[in-house]
C-alpha positions in Angstrom: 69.6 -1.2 12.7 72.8 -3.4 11.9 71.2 -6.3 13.6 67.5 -5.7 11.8 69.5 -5.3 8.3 71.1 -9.5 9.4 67.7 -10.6 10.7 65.5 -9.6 7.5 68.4 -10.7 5.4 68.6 -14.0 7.1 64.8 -14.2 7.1 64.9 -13.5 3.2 67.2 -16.9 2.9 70.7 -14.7 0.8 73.0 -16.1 3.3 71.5 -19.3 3.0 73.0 -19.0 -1.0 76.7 -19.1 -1.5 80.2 -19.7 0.3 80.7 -17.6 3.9 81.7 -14.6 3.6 85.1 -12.9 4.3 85.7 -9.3 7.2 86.6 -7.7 4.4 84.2 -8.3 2.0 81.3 -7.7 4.2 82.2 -5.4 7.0 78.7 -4.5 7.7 78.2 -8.0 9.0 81.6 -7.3 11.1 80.0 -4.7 12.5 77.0 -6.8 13.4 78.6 -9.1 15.4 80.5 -6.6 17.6 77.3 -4.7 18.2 76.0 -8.2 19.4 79.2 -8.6 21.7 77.7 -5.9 23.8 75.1 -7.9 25.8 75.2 -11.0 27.9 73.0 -13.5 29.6 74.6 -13.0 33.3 77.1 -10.9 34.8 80.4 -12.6 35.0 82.2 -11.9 38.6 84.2 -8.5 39.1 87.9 -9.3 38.4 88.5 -8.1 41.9 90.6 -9.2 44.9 91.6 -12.6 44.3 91.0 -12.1 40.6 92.8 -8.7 40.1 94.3 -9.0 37.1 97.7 -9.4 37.1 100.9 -10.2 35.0 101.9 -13.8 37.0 101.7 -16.0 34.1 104.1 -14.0 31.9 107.1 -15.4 34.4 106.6 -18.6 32.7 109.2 -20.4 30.2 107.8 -21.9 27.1 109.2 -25.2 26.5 109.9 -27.6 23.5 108.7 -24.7 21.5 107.6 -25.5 17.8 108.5 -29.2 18.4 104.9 -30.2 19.4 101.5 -28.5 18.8 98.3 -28.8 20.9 99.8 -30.1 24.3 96.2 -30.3 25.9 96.8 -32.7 28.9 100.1 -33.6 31.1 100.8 -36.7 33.2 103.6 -37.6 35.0 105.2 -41.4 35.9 107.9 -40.7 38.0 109.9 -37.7 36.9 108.9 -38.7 33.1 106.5 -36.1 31.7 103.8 -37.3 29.2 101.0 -35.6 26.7 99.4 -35.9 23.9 99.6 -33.9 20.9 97.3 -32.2 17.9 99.1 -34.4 15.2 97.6 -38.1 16.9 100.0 -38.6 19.0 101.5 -39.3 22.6 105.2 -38.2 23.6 107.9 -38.3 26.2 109.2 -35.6 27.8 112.3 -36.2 28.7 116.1 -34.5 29.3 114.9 -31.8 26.6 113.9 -34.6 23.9 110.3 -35.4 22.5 109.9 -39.0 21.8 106.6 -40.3 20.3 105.7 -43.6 22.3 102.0 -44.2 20.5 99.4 -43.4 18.0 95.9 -44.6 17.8 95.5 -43.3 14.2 97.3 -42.9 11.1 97.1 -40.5 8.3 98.7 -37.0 7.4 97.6 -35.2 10.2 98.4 -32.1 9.3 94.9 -30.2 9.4 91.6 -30.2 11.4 90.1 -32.3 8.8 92.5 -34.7 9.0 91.3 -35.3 13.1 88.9 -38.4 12.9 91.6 -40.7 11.1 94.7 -39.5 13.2 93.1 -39.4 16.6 93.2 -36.7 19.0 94.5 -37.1 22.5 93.1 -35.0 25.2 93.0 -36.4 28.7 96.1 -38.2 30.3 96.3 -39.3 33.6 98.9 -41.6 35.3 97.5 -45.3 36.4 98.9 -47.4 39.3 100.6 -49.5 37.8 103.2 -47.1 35.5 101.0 -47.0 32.5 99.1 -43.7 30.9 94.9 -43.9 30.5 94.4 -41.8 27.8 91.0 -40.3 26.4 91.0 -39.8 22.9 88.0 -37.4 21.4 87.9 -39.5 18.4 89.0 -43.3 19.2 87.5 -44.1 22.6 89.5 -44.7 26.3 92.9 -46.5 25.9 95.4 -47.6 28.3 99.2 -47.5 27.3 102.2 -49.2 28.6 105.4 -46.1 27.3 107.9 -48.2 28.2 107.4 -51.1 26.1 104.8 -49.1 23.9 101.8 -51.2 24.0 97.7 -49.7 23.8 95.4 -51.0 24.8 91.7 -50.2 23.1 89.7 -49.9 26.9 86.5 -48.5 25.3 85.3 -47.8 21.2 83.8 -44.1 20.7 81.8 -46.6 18.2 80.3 -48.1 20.7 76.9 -47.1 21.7 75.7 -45.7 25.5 72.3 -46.0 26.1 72.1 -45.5 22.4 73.8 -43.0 21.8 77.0 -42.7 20.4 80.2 -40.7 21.6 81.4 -38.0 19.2 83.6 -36.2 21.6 85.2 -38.2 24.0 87.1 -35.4 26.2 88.8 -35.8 29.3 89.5 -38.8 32.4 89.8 -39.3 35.8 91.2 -42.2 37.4 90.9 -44.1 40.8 93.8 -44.8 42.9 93.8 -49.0 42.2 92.9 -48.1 38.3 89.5 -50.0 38.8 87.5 -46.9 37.6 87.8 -44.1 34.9 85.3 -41.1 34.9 85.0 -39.4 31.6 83.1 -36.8 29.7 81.6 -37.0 25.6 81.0 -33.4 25.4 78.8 -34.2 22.6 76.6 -36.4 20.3 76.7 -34.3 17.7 79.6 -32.3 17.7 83.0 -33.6 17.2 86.3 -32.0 18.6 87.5 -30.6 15.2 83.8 -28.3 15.5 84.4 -27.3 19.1 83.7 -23.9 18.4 80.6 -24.8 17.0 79.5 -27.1 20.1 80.3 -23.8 22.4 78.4 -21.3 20.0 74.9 -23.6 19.7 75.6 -24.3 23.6 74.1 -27.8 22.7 73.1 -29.8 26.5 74.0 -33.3 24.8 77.1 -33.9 27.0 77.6 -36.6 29.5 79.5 -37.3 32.6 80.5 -41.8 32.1 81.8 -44.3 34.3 83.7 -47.2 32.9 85.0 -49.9 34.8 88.2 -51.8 33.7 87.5 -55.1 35.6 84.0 -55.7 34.1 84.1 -53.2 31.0 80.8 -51.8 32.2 79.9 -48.4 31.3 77.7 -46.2 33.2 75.8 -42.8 32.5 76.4 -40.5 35.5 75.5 -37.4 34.4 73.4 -36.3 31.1 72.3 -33.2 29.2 75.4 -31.4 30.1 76.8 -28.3 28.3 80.1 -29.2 26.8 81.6 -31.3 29.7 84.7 -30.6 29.7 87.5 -31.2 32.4 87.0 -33.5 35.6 88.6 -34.8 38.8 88.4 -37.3 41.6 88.3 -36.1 44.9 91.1 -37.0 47.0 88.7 -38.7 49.2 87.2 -40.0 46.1 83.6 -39.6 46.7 82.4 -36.6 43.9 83.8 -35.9 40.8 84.2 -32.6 39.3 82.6 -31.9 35.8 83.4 -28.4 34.3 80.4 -27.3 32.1 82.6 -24.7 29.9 79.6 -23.0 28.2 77.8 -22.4 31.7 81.2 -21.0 32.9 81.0 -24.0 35.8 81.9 -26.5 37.8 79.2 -29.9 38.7 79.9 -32.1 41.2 78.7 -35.9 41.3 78.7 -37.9 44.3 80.2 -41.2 43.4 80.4 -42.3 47.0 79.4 -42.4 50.8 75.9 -40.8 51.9 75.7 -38.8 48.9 76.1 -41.6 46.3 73.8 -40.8 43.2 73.4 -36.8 44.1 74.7 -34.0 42.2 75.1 -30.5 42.6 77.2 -27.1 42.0 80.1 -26.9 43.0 81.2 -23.3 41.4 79.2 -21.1 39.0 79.9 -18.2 37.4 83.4 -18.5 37.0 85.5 -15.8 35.3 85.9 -17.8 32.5 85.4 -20.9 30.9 86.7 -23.5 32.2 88.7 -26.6 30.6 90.6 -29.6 32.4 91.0 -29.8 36.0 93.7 -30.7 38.0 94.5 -31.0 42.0 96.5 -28.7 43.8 99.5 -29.2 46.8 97.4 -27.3 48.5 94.1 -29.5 48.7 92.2 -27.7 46.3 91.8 -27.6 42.8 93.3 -25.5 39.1 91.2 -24.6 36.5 92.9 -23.8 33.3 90.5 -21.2 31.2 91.8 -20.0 27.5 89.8 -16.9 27.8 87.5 -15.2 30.3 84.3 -13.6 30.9 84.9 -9.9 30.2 83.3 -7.4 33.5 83.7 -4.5 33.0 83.5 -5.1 29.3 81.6 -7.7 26.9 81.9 -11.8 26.5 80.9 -12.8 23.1 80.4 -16.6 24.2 78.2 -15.0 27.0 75.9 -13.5 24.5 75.8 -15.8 22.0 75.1 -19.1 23.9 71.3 -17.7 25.0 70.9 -16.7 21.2 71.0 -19.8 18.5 69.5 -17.5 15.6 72.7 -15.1 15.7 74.9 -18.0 16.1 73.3 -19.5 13.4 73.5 -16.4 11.5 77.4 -15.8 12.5 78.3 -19.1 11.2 76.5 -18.5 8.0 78.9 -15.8 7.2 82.3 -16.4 9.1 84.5 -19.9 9.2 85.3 -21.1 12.5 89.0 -19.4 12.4 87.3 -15.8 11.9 85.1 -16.3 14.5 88.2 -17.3 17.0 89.4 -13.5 16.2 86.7 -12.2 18.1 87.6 -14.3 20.9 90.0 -12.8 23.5 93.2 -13.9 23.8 92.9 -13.8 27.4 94.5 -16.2 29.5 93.6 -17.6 32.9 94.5 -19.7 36.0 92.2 -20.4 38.9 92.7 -22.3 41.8 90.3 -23.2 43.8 89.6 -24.7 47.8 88.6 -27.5 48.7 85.2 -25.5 48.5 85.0 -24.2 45.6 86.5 -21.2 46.7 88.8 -18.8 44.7 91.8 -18.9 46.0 93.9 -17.0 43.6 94.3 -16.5 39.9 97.0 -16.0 37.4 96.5 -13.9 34.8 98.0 -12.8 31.1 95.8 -10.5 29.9 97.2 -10.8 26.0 98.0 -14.3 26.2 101.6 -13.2 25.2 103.2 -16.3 27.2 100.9 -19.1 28.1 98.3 -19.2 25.2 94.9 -21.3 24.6 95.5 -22.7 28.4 94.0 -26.0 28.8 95.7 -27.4 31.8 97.0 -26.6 34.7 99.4 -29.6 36.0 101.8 -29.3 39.0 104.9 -31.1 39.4 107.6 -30.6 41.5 107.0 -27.1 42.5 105.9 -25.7 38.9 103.0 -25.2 37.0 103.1 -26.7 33.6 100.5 -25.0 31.5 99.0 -27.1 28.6 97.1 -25.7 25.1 95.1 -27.1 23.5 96.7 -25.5 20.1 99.5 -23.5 21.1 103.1 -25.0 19.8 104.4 -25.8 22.8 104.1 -26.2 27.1 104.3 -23.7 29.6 106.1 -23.7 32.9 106.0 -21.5 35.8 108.0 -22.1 39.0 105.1 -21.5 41.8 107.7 -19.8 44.0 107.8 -17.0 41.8 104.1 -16.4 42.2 
């Protein structure tokens, strides 16, 4: 009845009138969106076996903690450790001291709002020749030099692919001579400060690009993708990985060899949804999810991303923040085989330690867990787990 009462009031146009609505001066329509957390469009996998929930992830150490916010992506030169941060920036890591080596923005930076001018960095990865390529989900591709703190503008998010612009540039892989970057715009619409909105309307306006650094070409790989997210080069280098986090899975596209042009799954249905992805000492592959697919139990982002009229409805009434509240504060990490595979998973089930998990990034025998808005990194020694 609770979900009849939204519809023929949503149908009448009164939440079309007016500023959203607060839990607590409308908790009918609270109750409404629980009642719709109850269904979803496919049955996650049983957290069984190698996905037994467990307490690993709680054995790590939080690190630089309140002296950076939203470290979403790690790379490594050397010993050095590198990421990029929620304020526009990109910082050293280094003997306990955070040290801001570039911006591509400027402004205040202090709030969601202020995203577009600042710049967001997202994707880091290490290049051959001791410099960081860096996707930023507002400005474009850059290459840096940290030690004598040059950027370099690689690719404009104002400039048009196959007409069509990039709102959301996201994350970057990078071949072993630097020639290549793979990287995802998760959407054309969308931009990263609305995230939550691109994962609720489930939008397929994501894309899988190839740029190369010699001729400055850019190529379409893959289109009509559901918030690409995450991806990775083969160690072969002949697929890349593409996590599609609103279809809780993993694409692969063949970028070399027989295969060359093909594409196909290489995981679905994973217990959660996925964000970067990162290789493994083992051969295979981490996954870095910031909550998971409830079973036994109920995933909101399940139900709602078969069912624009409630989404639309939802966001009507609630902000974006109040909508995160609903959202388990689960977090995960999967690696997987060479296969696809699970292999094993690390779990805290409140999110007490590692938080918002967006990366997974070993080094030296640890884990370093980034988020993409928790206030500082994660480590975890791997022996311990």
């Amino acid at each position: 009845m609770l979900l009849q009462h939204a519809l023929f009031v949503k149908n009448r146009g009164i939440m079309h009138e007016g500023p959203r609505l607060t839990l607590s001066s409308c908790i009918s329509y609270r109750q409404i969106l629980i009642i719709a957390l109850f269904y979803s469009f496919k049955e996650p996998p049983l957290l069984l076996g190698v996905l037994q929930p467990n307490m690993k992830l709680r054995q790590a150490e939080r690190l630089f903690e309140n002296q950076l916010i939203g470290p979403e992506s790690i790379a490594n030169i050397g010993d050095v450790m590198f990421t990029g941060t929620a304020d526009g920036r990109i910082v050293k890591l280094e003997n306990g001291e955070v040290e801001t080596i570039a911006r591509f923005g400027s402004g205040p930076c202090k709030t969601r709002d202020d995203e577009p001018a600042c710049g967001r960095p997202l994707g880091i990865r290490a290049g051959p020749n001791g410099t960081l390529f860096v996707a930023d989900a507002y400005k474009g591709l850059f290459e840096v030099n940290p030690w004598k703190r040059e950027v370099k503008l690689l690719l404009s998010s104002e400039t048009p692919i196959e007409g069509r612009k990039m709102s959301f540039v996201n994350d970057l892989t990078v071949t072993q001579d630097g020639r290549k970057i793979y990287f995802t715009d998760s959407s054309s619409k969308w931009q990263r400060r609305d995230y939550l909105l691109l994962v609720m309307e489930g939008t397929d306006d994501g894309r899988l690009l190839e740029y190369d650094t010699k001729t400055q070409e850019v190529k379409v790989l893959l289109d009509q993708l559901r918030f690409p997210n995450g991806v990775q080069l083969s160690p072969a280098e002949d697929f890349v990985l593409v996590a599609e986090t609103t279809m809780a899975r993993i694409r692969r596209f063949y970028v070399s060899g027989l295969m060359k042009g093909g594409a196909d799954l290489f995981v679905e249905n994973l217990p959660g949804f996925p964000d970067n992805i990162r290789p493994s000492s083992s051969g295979g592959y981490w996954v870095g999810m910031g909550t998971i697919r409830s079973n036994p139990g109920f995933s909101m982002l399940d139900f709602l991303s078969e069912r624009p009229y409630i989404k639309r409805m939802i966001f009507k009434l609630f902000s974006q923040e109040t909508v995160m509240k609903f959202v388990p504060r689960y977090s995960l990490v999967l690696e997987l085989s060479d296969s696809g595979a699970f292999r094993r998973s690390l779990h805290d089930p409140d999110g007490q330690v590692a938080s918002y998990i967006s990366e997974v990034h070993e080094h030296d025998g640890h884990l370093y867990l980034g988020s993409f808005r928790a206030p500082f990194l994660c480590r975890l020694n791997l022996q311990s787990v």
